[in-house]
C-alpha positions as CSV (number, residue, x, y, z in Angstrom):
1,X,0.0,0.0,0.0
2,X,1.5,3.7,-1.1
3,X,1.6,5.8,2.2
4,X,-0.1,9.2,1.2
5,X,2.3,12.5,1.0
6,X,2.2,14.9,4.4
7,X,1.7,17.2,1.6
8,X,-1.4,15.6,0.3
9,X,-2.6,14.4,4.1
10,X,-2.2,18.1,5.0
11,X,-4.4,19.2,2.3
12,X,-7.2,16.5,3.5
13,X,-7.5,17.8,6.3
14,X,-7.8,21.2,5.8
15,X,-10.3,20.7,2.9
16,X,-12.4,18.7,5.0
17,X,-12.8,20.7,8.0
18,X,-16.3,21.1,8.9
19,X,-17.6,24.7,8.3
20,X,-17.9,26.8,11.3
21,X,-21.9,27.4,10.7
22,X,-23.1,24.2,9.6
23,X,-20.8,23.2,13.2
24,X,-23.3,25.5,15.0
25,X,-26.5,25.7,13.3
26,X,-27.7,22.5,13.2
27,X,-27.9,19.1,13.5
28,X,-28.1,16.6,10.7
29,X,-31.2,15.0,9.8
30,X,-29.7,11.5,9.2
31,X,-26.9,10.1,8.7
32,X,-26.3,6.6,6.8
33,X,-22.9,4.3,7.8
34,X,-22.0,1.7,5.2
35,X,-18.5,0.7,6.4
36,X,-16.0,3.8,6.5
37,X,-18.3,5.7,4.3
38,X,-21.4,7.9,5.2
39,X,-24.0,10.3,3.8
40,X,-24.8,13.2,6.2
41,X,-28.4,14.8,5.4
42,X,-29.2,18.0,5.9
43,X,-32.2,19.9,6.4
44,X,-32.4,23.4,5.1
45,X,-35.3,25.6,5.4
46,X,-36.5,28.2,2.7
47,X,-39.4,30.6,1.5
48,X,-40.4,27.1,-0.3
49,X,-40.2,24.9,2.4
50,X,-37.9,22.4,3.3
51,X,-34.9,21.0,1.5
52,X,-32.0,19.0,1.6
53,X,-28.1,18.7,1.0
54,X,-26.0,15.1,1.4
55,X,-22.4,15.1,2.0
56,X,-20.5,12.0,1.3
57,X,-17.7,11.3,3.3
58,X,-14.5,8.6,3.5
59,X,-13.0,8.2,7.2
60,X,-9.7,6.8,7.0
61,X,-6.5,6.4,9.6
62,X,-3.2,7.5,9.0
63,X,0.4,7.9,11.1
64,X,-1.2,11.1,12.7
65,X,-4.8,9.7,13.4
66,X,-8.3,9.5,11.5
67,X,-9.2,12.0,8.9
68,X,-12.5,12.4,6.5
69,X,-12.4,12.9,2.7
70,X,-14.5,12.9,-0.2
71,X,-12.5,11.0,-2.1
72,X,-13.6,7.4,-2.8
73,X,-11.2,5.0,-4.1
74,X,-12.8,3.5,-7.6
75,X,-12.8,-0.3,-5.7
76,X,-15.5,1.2,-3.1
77,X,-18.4,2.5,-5.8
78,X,-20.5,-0.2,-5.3
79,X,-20.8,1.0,-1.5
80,X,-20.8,4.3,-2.6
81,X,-24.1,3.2,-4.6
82,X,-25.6,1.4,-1.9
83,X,-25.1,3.7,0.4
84,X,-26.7,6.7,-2.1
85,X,-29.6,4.1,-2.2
86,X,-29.9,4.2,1.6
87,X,-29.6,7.6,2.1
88,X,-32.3,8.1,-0.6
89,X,-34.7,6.2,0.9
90,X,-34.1,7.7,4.2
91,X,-34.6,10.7,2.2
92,X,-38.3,9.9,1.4
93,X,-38.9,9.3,5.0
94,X,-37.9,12.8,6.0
95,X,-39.6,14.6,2.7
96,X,-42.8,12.5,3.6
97,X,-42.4,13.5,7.5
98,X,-42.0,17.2,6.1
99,X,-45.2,16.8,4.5
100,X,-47.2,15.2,6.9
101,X,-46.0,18.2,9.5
102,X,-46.8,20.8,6.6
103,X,-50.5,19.0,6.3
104,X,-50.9,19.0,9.8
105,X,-50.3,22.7,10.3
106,X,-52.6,23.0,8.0
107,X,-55.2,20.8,9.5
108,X,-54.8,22.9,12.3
109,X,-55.1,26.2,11.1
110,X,-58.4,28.2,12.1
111,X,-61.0,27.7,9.3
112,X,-63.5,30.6,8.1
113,X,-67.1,30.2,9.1
């Protein structure tokens, strides 16, 4: 196995450092594990209503400890793609819950006599 550059390792790291808001802001909606790879959902809110951004993410161990990337080596697609497939379908789950909250607001509002 080719041990990855301290130059390279460096620039992991500091391209995958978390941004400060999305630290503090919220919480994820979901997050999907399929070995060392998971998809991170989050909720955003909008004018339009709710929506949704997935981050992808590798964790892997090195001399100086573990680190998370977004780079996936080619022989780990097919869990990338079962993984996407889980973290659609827990997708669905949330839009539907979304929904069903939106409805029920809704349902609750006062109605004209």
């Amino acid at each position: 196995m080719v041990e990855p550059s301290t130059k390279r390792s460096s620039t992991i790291k500091k391209a995958h450092t978390p941004a400060p808001e999305r630290e503090t802001a919220h919480k994820p909606a979901a997050t999907i594990r399929v070995s060392n790879l998971k998809c991170v959902l989050w909720r955003n809110e909008s004018a339009k209503g709710p929506w949704y951004v997935a981050d992808l993410v590798r964790t892997f161990k090195d001399e100086s400890g573990f680190h998370e990337t977004n780079k996936v080596p080619a022989d780990d697609l097919l869990k990338v793609a079962f993984l996407a497939q889980q973290a659609y379908a827990q997708l669905q789950e949330l839009k539907a819950g979304d929904r069903a909250a939106s409805q029920h607001e809704f349902d609750d509002a006062p109605q004209p006599e």
